[in-house]
C-alpha positions in Angstrom: -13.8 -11.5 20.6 -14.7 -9.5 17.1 -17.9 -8.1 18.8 -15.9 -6.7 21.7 -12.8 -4.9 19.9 -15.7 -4.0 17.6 -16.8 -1.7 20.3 -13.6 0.0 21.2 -13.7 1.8 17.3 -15.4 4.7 17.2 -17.0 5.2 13.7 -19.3 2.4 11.4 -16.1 2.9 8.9 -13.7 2.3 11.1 -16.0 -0.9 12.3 -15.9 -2.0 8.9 -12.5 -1.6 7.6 -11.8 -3.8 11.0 -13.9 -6.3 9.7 -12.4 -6.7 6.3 -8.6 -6.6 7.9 -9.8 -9.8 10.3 -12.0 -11.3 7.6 -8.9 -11.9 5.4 -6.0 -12.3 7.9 -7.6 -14.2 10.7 -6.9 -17.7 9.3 -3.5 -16.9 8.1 -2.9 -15.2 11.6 -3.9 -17.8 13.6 -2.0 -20.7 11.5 1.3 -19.4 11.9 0.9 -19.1 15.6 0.1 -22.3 15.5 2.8 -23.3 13.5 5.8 -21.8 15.8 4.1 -22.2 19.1 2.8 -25.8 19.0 -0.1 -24.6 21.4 -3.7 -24.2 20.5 -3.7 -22.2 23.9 -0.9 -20.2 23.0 -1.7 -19.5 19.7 -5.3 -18.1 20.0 -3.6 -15.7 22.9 -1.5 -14.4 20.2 -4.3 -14.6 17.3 -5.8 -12.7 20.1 -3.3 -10.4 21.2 -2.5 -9.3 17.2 -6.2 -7.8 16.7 -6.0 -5.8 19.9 -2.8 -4.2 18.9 -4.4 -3.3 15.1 -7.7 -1.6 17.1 -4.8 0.4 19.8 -3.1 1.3 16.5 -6.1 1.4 14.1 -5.4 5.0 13.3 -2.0 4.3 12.3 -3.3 1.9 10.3 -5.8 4.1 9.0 -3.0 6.6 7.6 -1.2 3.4 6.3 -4.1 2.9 3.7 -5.0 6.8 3.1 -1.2 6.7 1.8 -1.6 3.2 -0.2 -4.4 4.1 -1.9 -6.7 2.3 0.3 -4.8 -0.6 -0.4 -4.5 -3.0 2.3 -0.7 -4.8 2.3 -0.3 -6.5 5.6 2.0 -9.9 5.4 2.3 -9.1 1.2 -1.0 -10.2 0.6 -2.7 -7.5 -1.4 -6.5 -6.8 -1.2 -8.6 -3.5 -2.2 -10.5 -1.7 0.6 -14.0 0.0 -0.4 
């Protein structure tokens, strides 16, 4: 699934920052899914359904961290951004 949103970004920056949002928010993501739907099923369509909201929106999201000084704060959890 990474490899094929990968390919709907446009830029290697973009592909990166991508990376870094689902390398720290895939597990958390995926656990509370879990947690309220009871449904491996259901909950990996939702893990999945998350990331391809953030790439439709990724340039939202992009403007998020310009004004946050590239500070990425999604469910409180706070993490720098190179």
């Amino acid at each position: 699934m990474l490899a094929l949103l990968l390919t709907q970004l446009e830029t290697e920056e973009d592909k990166k920052l991508f990376r870094q949002i689902y390398k720290t928010h895939y597990k958390l993501i995926y656990s509370i899914a879990l947690k309220y739907l009871s449904s491996k099923d259901m909950a990996k369509d939702v893990f999945q359904e998350v990331f391809i909201a953030i790439v439709k929106n990724f340039d939202l999201l992009k403007s998020l961290f310009r004004r946050k000084n590239k500070s990425l704060d999604l469910f409180g959890y706070k993490k720098q951004v190179a």
